[in-house]
N, C-alpha and C positions, 0 to 999 in steps of 0.2 A: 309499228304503232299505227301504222296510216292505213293497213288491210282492212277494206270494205267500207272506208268514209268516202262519205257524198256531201256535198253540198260546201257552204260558205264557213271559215272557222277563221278565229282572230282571235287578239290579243288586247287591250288598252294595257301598258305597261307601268308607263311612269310618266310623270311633268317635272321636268327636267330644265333648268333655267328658262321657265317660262315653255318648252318645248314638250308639246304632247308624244310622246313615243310609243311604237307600237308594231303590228304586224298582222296582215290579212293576207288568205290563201283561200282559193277555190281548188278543190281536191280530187273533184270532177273534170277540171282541164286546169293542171298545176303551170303552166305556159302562160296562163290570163291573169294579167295584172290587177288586181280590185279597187275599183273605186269606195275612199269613204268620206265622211261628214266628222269634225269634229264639234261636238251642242254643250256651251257652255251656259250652267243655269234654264236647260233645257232649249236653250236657240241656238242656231247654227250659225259657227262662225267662222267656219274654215273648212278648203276638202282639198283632200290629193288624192293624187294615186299612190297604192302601196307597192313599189319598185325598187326602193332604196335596197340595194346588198348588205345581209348580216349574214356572216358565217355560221353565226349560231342557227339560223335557221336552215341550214343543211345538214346541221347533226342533229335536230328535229325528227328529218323528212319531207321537209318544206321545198320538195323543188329543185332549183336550180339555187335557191336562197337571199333573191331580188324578189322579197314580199314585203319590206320593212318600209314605215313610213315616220316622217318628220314633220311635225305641224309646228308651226310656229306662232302662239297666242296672239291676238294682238294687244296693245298695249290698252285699252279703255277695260279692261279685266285684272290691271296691273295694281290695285288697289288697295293692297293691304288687306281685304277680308276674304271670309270664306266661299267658294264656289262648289258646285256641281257642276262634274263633265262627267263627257258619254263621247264613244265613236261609233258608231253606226254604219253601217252598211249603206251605199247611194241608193244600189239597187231595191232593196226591200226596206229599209229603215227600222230593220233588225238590229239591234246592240252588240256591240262585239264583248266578248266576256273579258271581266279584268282580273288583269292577272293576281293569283295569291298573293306575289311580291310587290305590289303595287306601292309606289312609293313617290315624294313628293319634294326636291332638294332644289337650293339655290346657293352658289358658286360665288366664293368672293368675287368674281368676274362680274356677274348676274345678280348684283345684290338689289337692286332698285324690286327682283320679284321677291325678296325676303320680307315673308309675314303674308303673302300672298296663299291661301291654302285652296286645295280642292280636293273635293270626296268624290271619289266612283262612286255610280251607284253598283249596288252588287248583282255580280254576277245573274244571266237571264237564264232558269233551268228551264231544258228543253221539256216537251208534255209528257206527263208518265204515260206509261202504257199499260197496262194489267196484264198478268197469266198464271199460272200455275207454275209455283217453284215446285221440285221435289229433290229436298237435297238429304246428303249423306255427311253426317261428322268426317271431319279429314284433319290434320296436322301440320304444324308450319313447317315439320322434321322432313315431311314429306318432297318439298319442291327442292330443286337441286341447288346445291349448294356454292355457295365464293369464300373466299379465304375474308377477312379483315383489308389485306396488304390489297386487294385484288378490286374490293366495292364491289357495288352495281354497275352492271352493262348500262342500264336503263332501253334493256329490248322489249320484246314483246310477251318476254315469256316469265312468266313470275321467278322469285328468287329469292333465297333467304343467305344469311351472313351466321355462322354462331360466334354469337359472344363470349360464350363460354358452356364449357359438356356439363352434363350430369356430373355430381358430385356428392356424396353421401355425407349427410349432416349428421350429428354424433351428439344429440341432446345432452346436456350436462343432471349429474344426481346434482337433486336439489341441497342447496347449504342446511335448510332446513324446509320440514314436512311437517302439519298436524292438522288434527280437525280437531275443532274446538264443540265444546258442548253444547246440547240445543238442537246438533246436526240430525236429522232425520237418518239415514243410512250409512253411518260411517266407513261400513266394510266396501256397502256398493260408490264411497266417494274413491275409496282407496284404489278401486279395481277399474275405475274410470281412468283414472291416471297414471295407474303404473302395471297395468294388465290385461284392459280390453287392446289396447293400440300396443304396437311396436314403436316406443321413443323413435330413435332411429330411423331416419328414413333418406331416400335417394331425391331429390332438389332436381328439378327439370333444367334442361337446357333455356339460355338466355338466348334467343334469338332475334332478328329482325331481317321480315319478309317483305319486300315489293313484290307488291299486285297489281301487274294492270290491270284495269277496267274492274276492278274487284267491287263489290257491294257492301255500304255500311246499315243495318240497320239501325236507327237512330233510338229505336224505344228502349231494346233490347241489350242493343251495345254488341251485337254480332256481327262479325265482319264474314262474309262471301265469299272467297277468292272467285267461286263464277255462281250461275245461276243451280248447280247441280251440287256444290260442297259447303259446307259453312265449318269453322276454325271453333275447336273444340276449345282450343287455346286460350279466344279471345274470350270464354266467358269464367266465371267459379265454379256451374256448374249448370249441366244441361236440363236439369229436373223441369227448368220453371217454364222450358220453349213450349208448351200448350199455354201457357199463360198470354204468351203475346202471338198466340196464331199459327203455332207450331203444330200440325197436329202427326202424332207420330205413325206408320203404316206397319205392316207385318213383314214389312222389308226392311225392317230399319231405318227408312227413310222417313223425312221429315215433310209434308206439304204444306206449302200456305202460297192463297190467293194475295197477289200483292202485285201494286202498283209502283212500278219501277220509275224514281227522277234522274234523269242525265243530268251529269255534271261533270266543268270541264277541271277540277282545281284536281289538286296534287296533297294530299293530306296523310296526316300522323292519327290515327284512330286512339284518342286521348281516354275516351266515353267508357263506363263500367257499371257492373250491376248494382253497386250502393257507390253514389256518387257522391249523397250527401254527407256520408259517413268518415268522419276526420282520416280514420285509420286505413278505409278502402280506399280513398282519395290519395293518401301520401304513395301507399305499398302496392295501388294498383293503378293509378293516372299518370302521378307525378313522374314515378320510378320510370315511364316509357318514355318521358318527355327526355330525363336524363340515360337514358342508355341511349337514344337517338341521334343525339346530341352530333356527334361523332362523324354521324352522316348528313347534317343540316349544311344543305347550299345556300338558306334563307327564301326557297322559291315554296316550300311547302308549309300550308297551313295545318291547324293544330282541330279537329273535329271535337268537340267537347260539346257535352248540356250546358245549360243556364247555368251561371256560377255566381257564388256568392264574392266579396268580396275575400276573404281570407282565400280560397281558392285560387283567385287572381294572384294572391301574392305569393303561395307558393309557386304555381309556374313560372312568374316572375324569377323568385330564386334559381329555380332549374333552367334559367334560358330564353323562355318564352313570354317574350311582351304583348301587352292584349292585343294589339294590332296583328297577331297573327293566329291569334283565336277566331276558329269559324265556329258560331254557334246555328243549330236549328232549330227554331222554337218547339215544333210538332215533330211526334216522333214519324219519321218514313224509313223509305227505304230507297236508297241513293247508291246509285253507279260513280262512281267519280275516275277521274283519268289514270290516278293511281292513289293505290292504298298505301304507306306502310304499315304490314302489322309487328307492334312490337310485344317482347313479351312481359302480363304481369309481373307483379315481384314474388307473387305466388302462384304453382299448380294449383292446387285447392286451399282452403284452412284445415288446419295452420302451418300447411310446408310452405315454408319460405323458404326463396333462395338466394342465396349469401349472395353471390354478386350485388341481388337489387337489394340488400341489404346496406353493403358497401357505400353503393353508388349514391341512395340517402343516409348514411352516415357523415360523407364525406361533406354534405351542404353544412354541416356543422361546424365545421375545421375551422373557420377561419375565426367561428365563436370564442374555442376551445380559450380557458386561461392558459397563460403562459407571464412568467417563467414559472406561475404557482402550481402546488396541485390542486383538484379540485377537491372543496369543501364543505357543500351546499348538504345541508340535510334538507329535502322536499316532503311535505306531505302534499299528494295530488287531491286535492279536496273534491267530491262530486254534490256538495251543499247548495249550489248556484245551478246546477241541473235539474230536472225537470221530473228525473226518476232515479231509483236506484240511489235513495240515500244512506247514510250509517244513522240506525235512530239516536244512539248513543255518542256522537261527532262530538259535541263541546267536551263530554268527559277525556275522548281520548284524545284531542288537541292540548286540554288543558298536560295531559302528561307523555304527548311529544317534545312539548315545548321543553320540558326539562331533559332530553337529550337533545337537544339543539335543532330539532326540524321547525321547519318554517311554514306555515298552509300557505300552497299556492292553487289558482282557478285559473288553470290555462284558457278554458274558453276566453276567458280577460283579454289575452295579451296576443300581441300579433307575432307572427308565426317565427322573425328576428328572435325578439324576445323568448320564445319557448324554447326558440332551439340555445341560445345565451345560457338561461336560466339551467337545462337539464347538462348543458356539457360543462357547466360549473359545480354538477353533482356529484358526491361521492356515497349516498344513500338514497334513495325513494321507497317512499313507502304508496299505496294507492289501493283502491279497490278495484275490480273487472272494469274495464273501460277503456276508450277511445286516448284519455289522458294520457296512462301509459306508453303510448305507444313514441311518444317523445324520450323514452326510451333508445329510441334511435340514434338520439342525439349524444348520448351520456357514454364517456368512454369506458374501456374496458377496466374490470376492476369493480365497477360501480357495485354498491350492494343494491339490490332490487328485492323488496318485498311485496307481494300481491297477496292480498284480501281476496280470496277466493270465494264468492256466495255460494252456496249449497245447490246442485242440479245443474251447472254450466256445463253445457256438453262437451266432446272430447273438444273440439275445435273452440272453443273458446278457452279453455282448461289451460290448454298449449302455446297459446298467441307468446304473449308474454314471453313465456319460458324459452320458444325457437329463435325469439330475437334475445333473448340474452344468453343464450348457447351460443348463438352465432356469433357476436359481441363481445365474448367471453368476460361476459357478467356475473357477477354472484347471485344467484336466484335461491328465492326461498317464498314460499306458499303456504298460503294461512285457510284451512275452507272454513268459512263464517255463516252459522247459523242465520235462516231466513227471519223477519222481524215477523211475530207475533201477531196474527190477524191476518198477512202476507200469504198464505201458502195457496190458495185461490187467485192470486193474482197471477197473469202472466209470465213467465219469467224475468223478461227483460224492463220489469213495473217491481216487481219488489225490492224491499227496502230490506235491509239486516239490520243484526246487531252484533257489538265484537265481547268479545271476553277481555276486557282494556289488562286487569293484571296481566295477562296471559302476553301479549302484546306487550307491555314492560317488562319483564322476565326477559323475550326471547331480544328486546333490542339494549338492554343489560349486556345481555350475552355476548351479539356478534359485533357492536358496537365497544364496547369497554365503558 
């Protein structure tokens, strides 16, 4: 890790009954003990030398491992409110960087500092530099591999773990099929779905790679392993890299002029190409936070976009509390000390792979009824959305209601509650959407009926269906004419209409 560093590097770690902890190393002559400054509220109120012995800092690279130091607060800071610290360097009055783990405790020993807080300021990135990338698609399959039993070395050299091989997923025939009338191309909906594409398909390996010194693009959601490869993996799909400066060459190679930021943290590459979108958010952010899990010492942070509040609360569920969320406002492109990349829940749309299927089903479990079975009939209503309504919703409410479904607006309800509600289901019914996809939640057995609009391409066609194949759900698919005046609109902006008998007939049927 330490091949080819110069200069001054350190840690601000923790405040610790009242005790600032930490570690400084010159790398350039690992023998010289460094002087620092601890500045609380930006004034200086304390300095040592960093000499103290930690072991840990010999299985760093640190030397001989007498780089640690002990400040001890003084008491007129012992207050009860909040502070800003910093450790600095004597020599330059450079900031030492704080550690991802950075954390803040008082000791029933030490309780006179309890309620006493203090904030690092964050982390000081070093100046980008510019050049010419030119890189090449490459693979996480590719760097060599550790068992589970085995971890990370944590050497110099990247490394991936499989969680689990390729596996061939085995779509289910649907309980039921129709297109209902009104449909513009019946035959070309039919061959959409059950003739352009092979059902069936082979689910990518689940892995998770450490990268030193690896690169995150922040706009893009690309991760780098070096300046010459970028991880095929880490996106849905490479079409859109001219879109953020990719531009592609007759070698296959990718160039773009970019401005490199140093950074020292240790992070989980959270970030994804629709971040705001409920369904790429669970199946493609969350899903890494919880396969991760496994290998979480608590010292690395979680790289993600701006998040909304629901956002926070599912990583919350999966493990991660916002305190170890690192956001960046602007999108860049950052080196950091080490990446892990983990893998989607999907290759592309809409192969999904059961593992990371599993792994967000399971946040459900503890929802699940018990000793009952579940009984919940849901209509996913999309009436409180913005697009993509049913024009015809009151007629067919009014005659769910008489087989016992209930309209629910998940936007509504926080993400507890949705997963509550769908793993208390024993039917849903919904149109194309995001909704659905709390689906995840709902155990096996569920009947799942999708409202299909007219024109949904294969990958949206199949979402739905690959997770209740995998889940071993009852699936059944309805394609619903576009509404009247609609067919000019964009796809993702039209509205339908349903054939409501049609729709009571078929839940007649599989209902009783």
């Amino acid at each position: 890790m330490s091949a080819g560093r110069t200069g001054l590097d350190g840690r601000l770690e923790a405040v610790i009954d009242g005790v600032a902890v930490g570690w400084a190393y010159d790398w350039g002559n690992p023998q010289r003990r460094v002087e620092v400054k601890v500045l609380v509220d930006g004034r200086p109120i304390a300095g040592t030398i960093a000499d103290m012995a930690r072991e840990t800092l010999i299985e760093q690279g640190l030397g001989d491992g007498r780089h640690g130091f002990y400040v001890e607060l003084p008491p007129r800071v012992r207050d009860g409110g909040p502070h800003t610290i910093a450790v600095v360097f004597s020599s330059s009055t450079e900031p030492l960087e704080v550690s991802g783990a950075f954390r803040v405790s008082a000791s029933a020993a030490a309780e006179e500092w309890a309620g006493t807080s203090f904030h690092a300021a964050a982390p000081a990135a070093r100046a980008p530099h510019t050049r010419t990338l030119r890189q090449r698609a490459s693979v996480q399959a590719q760097f060599p591999r550790r068992t589970y039993a085995q971890g990370f070395t944590g050497g110099a050299t990247a490394e991936t773990i499989v969680l689990a091989e390729q596996v061939e997923v085995e779509r289910s025939q649907p309980l039921h099929f129709s297109i209902q009338r009104g449909v513009a191309d019946p035959s070309g909906e039919r061959h959409q779905r059950f003739e352009r594409f092979q059902g069936d398909y082979v689910a990518e390996r689940l892995l998770v790679s450490r990268l030193p010194g690896a690169l995150v693009d922040t706009g893009s959601w690309l991760i780098c392993p070096t300046e010459r490869q970028f991880l095929v993996d880490s996106m849905r799909h490479p079409l859109p890299l001219p879109k953020w400066g990719y531009t592609p060459t007759v070698e296959r190679l990718y160039e773009r002029d970019a401005e490199i930021e140093e950074r020292e943290e240790r992070i989980v590459a959270l970030g994804a190409q629709a971040n705001r979108n409920y369904s790429h958010w669970l199946v493609e952010s969350v899903v890494r936070a919880l396969l991760f899990a496994p290998f979480d010492d608590g010292s690395a942070m979680y790289l993600s976009p701006r998040l909304e509040p629901w956002q926070l609360e599912a990583l919350a569920l999966a493990g991660v509390p916002e305190e170890r969320i690192l956001i960046v406002p602007e999108p860049r492109l950052i080196r950091f000390r080490e990446v892990f990349a983990v893998s989607r829940g999907m290759s592309r749309l809409p192969w999904l792979i059961p593992g990371a299927v599993s792994a967000l089903a399971r946040l459900a479990e503890p929802m699940a009824p018990e000793p009952a079975a579940p009984n919940r009939r849901l209509f996913v209503s999309r009436e409180r959305m913005r697009r993509r309504h049913i024009t015809n919703e009151a007629e067919m409410v009014g005659m769910l209601e008489r087989h016992g479904f209930e309209t629910v607006h998940p936007e509504t309800l926080s993400l507890p509650e949705q997963m509550r509600l769908f793993a208390e289901a024993e039917a849903v019914l919904g149109v194309w959407g995001s909704g659905l996809t709390n689906l995840l939640f709902s155990p096996p057995g569920t009947l799942v009926i999708e409202l299909q609009p007219e024109d949904v391409g294969y990958a949206g066609n199949a979402f739905v269906w690959n997770i209740a194949s995998i889940l071993g759900q009852s699936f059944a698919q309805v394609v619903i004419p576009v509404a009247e005046g609609m067919r000019e609109q964009p796809l993702g902006r039209r509205d339908a209409t349903v054939e409501v008998p049609e729709i009571d007939e078929l839940l007649g049927r599989l209902l009783g």
